[in-house]
C-alpha atoms as an extended CHARMM CRD file, in Angstrom:
* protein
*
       190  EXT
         1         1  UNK       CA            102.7320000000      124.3500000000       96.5570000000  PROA      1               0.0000000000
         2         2  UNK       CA            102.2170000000      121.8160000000       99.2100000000  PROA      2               0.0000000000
         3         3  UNK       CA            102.5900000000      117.7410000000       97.7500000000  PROA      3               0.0000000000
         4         4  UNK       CA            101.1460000000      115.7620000000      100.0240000000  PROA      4               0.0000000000
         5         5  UNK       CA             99.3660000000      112.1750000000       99.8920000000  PROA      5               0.0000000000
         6         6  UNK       CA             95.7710000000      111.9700000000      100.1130000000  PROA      6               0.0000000000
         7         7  UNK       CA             94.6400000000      108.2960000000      102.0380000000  PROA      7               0.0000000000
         8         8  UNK       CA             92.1090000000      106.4350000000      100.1400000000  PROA      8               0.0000000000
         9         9  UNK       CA             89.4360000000      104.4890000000      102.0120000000  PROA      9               0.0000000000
        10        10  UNK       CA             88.1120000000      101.4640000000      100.5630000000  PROA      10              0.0000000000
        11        11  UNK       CA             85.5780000000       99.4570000000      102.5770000000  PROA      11              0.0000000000
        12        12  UNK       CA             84.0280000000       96.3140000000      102.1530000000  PROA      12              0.0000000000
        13        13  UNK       CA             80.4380000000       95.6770000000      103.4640000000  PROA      13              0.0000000000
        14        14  UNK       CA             79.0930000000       93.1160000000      106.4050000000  PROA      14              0.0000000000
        15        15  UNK       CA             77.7390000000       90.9340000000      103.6790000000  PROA      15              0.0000000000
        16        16  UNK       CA             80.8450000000       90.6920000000      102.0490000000  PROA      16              0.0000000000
        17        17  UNK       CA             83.1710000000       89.7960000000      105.0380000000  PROA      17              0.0000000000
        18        18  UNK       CA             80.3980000000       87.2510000000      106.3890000000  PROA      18              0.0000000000
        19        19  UNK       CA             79.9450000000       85.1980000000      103.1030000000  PROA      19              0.0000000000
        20        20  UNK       CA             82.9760000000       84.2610000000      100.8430000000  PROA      20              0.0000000000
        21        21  UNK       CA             81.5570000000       86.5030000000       97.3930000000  PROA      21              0.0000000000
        22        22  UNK       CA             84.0720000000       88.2940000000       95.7310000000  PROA      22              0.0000000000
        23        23  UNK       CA             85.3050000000       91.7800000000       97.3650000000  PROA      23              0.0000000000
        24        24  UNK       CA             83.1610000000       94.1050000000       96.3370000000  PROA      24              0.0000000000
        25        25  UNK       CA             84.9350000000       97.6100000000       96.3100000000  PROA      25              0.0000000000
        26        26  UNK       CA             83.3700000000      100.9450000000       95.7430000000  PROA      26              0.0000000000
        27        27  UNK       CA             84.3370000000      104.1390000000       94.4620000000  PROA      27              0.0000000000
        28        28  UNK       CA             87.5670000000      105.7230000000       96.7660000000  PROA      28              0.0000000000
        29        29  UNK       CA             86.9440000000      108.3750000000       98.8550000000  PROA      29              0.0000000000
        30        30  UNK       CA             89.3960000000      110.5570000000      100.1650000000  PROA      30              0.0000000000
        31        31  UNK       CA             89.0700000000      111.1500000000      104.0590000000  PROA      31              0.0000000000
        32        32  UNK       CA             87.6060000000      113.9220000000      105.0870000000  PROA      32              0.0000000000
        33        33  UNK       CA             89.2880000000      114.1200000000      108.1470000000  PROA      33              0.0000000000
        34        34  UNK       CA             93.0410000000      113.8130000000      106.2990000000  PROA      34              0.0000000000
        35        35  UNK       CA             92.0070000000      116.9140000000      104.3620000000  PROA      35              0.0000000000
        36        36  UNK       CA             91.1950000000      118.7530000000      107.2030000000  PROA      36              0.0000000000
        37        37  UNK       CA             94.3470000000      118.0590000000      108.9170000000  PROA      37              0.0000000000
        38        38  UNK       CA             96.0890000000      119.0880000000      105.9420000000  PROA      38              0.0000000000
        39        39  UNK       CA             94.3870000000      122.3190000000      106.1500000000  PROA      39              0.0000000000
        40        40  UNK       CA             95.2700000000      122.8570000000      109.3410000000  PROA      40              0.0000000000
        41        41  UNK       CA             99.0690000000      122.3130000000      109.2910000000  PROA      41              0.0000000000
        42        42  UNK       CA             99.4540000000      124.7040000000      106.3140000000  PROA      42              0.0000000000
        43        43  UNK       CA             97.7430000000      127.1120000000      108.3130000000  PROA      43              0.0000000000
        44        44  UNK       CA            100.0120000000      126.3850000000      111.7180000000  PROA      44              0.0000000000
        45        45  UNK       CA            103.3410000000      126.9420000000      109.2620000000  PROA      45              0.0000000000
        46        46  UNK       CA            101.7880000000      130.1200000000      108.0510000000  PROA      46              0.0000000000
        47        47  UNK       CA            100.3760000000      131.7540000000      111.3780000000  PROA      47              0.0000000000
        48        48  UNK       CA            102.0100000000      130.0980000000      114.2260000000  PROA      48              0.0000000000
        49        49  UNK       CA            100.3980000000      130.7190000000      117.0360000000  PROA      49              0.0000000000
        50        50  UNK       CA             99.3030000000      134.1510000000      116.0360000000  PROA      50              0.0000000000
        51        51  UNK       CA            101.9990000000      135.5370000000      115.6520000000  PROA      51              0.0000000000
        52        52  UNK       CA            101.7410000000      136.5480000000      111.7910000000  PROA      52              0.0000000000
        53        53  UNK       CA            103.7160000000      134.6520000000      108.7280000000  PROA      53              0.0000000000
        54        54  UNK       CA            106.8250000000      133.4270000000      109.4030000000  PROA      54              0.0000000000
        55        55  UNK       CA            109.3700000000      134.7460000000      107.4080000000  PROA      55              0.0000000000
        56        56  UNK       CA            113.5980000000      133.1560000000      106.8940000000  PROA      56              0.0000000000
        57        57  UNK       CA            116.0210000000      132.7560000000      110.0230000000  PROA      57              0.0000000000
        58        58  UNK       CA            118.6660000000      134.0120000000      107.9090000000  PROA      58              0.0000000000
        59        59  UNK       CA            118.4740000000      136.9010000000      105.7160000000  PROA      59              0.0000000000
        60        60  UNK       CA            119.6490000000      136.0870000000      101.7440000000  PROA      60              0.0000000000
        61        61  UNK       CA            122.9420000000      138.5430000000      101.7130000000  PROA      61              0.0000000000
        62        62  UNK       CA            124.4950000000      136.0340000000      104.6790000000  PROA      62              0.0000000000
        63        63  UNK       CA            126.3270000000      133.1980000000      103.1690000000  PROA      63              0.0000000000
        64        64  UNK       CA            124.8520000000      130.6210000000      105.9730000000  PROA      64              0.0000000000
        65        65  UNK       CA            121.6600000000      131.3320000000      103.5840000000  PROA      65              0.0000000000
        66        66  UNK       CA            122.9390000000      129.1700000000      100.6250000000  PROA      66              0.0000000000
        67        67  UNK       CA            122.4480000000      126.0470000000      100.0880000000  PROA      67              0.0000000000
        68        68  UNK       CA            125.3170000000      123.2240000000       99.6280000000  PROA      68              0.0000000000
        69        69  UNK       CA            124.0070000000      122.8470000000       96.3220000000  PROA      69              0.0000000000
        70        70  UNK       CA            124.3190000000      126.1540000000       95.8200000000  PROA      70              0.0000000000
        71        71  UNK       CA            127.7340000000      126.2810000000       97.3400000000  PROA      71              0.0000000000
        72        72  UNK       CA            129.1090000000      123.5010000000       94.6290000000  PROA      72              0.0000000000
        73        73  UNK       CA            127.6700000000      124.5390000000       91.7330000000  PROA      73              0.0000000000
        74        74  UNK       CA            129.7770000000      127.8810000000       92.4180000000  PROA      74              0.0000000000
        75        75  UNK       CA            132.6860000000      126.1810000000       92.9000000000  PROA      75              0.0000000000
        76        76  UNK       CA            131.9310000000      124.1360000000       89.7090000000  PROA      76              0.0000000000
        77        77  UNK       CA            131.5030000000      127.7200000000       87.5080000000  PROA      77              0.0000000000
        78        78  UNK       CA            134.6110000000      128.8090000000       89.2790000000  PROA      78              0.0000000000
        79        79  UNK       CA            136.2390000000      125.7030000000       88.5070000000  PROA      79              0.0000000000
        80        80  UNK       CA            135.1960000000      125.6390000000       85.0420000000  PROA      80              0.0000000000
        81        81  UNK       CA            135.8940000000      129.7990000000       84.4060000000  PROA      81              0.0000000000
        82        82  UNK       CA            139.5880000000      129.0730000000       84.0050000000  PROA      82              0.0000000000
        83        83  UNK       CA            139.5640000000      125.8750000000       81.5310000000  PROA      83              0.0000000000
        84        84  UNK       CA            136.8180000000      127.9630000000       79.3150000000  PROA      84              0.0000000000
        85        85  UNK       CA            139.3930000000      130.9570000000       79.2560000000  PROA      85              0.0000000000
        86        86  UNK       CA            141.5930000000      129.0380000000       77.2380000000  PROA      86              0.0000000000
        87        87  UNK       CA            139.4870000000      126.3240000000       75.2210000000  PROA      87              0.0000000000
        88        88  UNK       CA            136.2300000000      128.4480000000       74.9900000000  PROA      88              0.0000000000
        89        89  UNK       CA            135.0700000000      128.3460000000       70.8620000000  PROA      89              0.0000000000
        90        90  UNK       CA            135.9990000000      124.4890000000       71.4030000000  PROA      90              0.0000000000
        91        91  UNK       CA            133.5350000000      124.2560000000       74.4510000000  PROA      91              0.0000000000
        92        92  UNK       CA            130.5990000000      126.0570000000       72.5880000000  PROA      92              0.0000000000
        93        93  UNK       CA            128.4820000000      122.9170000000       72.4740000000  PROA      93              0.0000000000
        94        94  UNK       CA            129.5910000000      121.3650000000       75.8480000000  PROA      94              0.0000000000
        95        95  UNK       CA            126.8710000000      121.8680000000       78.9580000000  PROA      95              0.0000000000
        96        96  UNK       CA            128.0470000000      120.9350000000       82.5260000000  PROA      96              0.0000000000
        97        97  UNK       CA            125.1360000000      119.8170000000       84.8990000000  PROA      97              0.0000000000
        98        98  UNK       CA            125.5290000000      118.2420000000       88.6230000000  PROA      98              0.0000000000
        99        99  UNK       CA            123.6060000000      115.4910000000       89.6830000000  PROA      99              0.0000000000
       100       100  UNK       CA            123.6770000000      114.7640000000       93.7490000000  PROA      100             0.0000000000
       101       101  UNK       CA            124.9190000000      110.5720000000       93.4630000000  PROA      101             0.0000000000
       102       102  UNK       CA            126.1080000000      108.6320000000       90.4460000000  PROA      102             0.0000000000
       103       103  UNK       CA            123.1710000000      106.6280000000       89.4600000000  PROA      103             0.0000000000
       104       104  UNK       CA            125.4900000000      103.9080000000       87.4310000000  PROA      104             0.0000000000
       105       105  UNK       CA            127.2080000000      101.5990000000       89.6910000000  PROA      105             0.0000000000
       106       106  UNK       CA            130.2650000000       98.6770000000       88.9680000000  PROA      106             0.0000000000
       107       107  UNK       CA            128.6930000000       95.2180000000       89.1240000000  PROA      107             0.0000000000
       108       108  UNK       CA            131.8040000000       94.2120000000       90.7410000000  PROA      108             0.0000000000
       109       109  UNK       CA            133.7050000000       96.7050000000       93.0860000000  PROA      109             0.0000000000
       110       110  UNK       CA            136.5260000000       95.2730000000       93.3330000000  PROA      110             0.0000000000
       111       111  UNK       CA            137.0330000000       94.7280000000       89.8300000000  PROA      111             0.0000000000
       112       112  UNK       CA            135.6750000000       97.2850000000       88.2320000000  PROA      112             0.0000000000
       113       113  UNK       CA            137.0640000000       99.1960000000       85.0790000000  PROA      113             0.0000000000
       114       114  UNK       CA            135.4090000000      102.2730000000       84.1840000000  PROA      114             0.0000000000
       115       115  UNK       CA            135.6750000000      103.7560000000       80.0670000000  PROA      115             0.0000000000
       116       116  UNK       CA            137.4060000000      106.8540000000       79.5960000000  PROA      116             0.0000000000
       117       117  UNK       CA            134.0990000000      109.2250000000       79.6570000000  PROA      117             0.0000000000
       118       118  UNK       CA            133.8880000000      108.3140000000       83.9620000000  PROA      118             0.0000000000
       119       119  UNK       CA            136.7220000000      110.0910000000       86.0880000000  PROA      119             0.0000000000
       120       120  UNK       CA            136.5020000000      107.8120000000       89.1280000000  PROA      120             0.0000000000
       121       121  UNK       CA            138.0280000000      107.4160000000       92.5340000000  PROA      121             0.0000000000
       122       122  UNK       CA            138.1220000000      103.4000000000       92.8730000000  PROA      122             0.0000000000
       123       123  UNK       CA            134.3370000000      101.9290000000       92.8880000000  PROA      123             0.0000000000
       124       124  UNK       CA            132.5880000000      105.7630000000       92.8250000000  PROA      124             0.0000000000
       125       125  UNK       CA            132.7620000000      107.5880000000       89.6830000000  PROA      125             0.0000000000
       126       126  UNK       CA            133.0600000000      111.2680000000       90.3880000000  PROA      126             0.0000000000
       127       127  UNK       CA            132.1150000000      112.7340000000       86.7010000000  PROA      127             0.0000000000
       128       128  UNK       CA            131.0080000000      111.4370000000       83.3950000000  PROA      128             0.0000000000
       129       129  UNK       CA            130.8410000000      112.7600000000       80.4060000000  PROA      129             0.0000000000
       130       130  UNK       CA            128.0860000000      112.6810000000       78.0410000000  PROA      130             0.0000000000
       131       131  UNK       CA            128.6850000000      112.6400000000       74.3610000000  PROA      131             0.0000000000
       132       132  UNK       CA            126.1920000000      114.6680000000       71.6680000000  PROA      132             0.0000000000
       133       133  UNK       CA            123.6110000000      112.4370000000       70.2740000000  PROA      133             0.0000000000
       134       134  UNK       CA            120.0810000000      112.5690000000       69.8310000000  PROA      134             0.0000000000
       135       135  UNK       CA            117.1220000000      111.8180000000       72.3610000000  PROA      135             0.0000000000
       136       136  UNK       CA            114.2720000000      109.6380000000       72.1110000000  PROA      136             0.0000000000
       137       137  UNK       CA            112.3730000000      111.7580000000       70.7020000000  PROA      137             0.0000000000
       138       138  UNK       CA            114.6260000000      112.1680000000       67.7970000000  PROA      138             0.0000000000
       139       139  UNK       CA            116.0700000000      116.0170000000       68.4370000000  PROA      139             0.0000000000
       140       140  UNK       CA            119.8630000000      116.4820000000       68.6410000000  PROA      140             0.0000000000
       141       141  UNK       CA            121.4320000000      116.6730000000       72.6540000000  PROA      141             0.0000000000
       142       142  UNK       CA            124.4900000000      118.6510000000       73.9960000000  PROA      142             0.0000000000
       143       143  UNK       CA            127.3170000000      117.2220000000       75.2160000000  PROA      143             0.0000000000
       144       144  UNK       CA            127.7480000000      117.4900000000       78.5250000000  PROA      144             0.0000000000
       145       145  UNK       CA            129.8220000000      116.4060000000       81.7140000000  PROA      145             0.0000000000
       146       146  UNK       CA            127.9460000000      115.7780000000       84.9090000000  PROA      146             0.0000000000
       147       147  UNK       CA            130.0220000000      116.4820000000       87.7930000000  PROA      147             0.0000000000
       148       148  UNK       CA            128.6890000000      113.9730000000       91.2930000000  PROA      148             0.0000000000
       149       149  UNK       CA            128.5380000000      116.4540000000       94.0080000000  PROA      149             0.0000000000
       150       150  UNK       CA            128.3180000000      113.8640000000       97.0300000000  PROA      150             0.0000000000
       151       151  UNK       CA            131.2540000000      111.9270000000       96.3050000000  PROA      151             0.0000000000
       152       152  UNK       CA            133.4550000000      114.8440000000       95.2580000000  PROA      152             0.0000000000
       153       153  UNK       CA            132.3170000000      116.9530000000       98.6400000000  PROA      153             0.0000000000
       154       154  UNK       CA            133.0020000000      113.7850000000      100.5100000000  PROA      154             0.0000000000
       155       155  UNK       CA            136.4500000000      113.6780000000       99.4110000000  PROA      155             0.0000000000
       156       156  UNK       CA            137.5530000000      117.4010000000      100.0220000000  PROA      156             0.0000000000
       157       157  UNK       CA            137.8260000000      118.5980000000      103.6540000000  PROA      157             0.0000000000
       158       158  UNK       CA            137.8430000000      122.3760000000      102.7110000000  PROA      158             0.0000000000
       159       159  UNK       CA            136.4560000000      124.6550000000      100.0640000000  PROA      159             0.0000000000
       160       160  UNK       CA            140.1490000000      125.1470000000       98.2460000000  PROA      160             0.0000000000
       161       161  UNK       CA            140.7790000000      121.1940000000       97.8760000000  PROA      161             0.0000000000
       162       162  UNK       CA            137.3670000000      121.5360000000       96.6710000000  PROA      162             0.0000000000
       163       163  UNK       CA            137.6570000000      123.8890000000       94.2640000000  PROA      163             0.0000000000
       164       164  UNK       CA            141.1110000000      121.7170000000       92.8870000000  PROA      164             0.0000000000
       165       165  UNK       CA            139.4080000000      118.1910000000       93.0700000000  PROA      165             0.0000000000
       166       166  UNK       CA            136.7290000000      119.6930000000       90.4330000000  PROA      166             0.0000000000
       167       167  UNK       CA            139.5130000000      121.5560000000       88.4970000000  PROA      167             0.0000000000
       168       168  UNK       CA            141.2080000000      118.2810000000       88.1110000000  PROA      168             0.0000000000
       169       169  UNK       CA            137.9760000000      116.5760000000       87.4830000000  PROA      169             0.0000000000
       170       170  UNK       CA            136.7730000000      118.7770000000       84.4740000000  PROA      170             0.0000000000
       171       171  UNK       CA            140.2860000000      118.9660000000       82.8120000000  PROA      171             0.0000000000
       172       172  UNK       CA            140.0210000000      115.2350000000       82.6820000000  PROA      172             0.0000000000
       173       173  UNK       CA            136.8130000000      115.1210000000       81.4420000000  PROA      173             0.0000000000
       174       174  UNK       CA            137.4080000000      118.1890000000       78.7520000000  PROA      174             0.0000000000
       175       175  UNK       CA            140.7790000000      116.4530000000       77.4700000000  PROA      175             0.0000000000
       176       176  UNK       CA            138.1480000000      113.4470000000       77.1080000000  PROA      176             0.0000000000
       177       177  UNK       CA            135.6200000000      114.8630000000       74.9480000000  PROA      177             0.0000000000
       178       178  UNK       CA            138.1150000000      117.5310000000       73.1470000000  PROA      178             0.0000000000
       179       179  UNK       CA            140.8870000000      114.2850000000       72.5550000000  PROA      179             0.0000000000
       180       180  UNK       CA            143.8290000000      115.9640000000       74.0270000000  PROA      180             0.0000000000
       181       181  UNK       CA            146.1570000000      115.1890000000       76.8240000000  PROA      181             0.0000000000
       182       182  UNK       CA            145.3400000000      116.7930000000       80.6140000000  PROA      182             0.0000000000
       183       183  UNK       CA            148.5000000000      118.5870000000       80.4760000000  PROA      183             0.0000000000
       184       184  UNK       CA            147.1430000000      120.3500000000       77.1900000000  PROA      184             0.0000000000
       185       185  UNK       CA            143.8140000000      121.1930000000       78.5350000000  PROA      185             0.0000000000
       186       186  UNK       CA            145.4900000000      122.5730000000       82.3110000000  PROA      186             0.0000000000
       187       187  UNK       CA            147.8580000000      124.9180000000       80.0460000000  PROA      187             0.0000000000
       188       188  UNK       CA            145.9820000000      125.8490000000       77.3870000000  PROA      188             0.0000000000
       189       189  UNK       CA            146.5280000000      126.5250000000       73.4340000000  PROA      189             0.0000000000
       190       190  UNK       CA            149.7470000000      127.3030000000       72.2000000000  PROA      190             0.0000000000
């Protein structure tokens, strides 16, 4: 599906722009000429230049084909696979979800103290955790931790210190919402 913006047109008449009356404004219209350049770029991305549809650069079995996104969100199952081996009827209700930036930001950076349901590096949180509760709508929610891929890609320069940075970052957050110390939660039950 192509999203694109349609322009509106709204024009006011001589009689209007040579005597102060109110605006008058008629119905929009939507450019004839924008939807016909529309047309025509959906059909240059399809056939260009006759050559037939264009199909990927890379093919999907490569691993250049995947996404970051898709790269961290492995890393965050992977990351996750060990902590679940050991804690897994306790994490039954517990969802984790990534979110690309932290949308809740310190007032003051310098000063800032974040509660125990944020892991944080300084000013940039780097997880939170999300307790049950119930939405607006009145049905029950999951707890869940949301793991900020930006900051914690930003902060690794390879794929292993990666992979540790979000180990460390979900033990935290599961000691959090299970009430136990990390050390617990990185060894497992007893």
């Amino acid at each position: 599906a192509y999203n694109h913006r349609m322009r509106i047109e709204r024009r006011r008449t001589a009689r209007d722009r040579s005597q102060g009356s109110p605006v008058r404004i008629p119905e929009p219209r939507v450019s004839d000429m924008r939807l016909s350049a529309v047309r025509a770029a959906r059909r240059a991305r399809r056939d260009r230049r006759g050559r037939g549809l264009r199909s990927p650069l890379l093919p999907q079995g490569v691993p250049a084909w995947r996404s970051k996104s898709d790269d961290f969100d492995a890393v965050a199952l992977e990351a996750f696979a060990e902590i679940d081996t050991h804690w897994h009827d306790q994490l039954a209700g517990l969802d984790i979800a990534v979110d690309e930036i932290p949308r809740l930001l310190p007032r003051d950076p310098d000063t800032v103290q974040w509660p125990d349901e944020v892991t944080a590096d300084g000013a940039v949180p780097l997880a939170r955790l999300m307790p049950a509760g119930v939405d607006v709508h009145g049905a029950p929610t999951r707890a869940q931790i949301i793991l900020f891929r930006r900051p914690l890609e930003s902060r690794a320069k390879r794929g292993e210190e990666l992979l540790d940075l979000v180990h460390e970052v979900l033990v935290q957050q599961v000691a959090t919402h299970l009430g136990l110390d990390e050390e617990t939660i990185d060894r497992g039950p007893e």
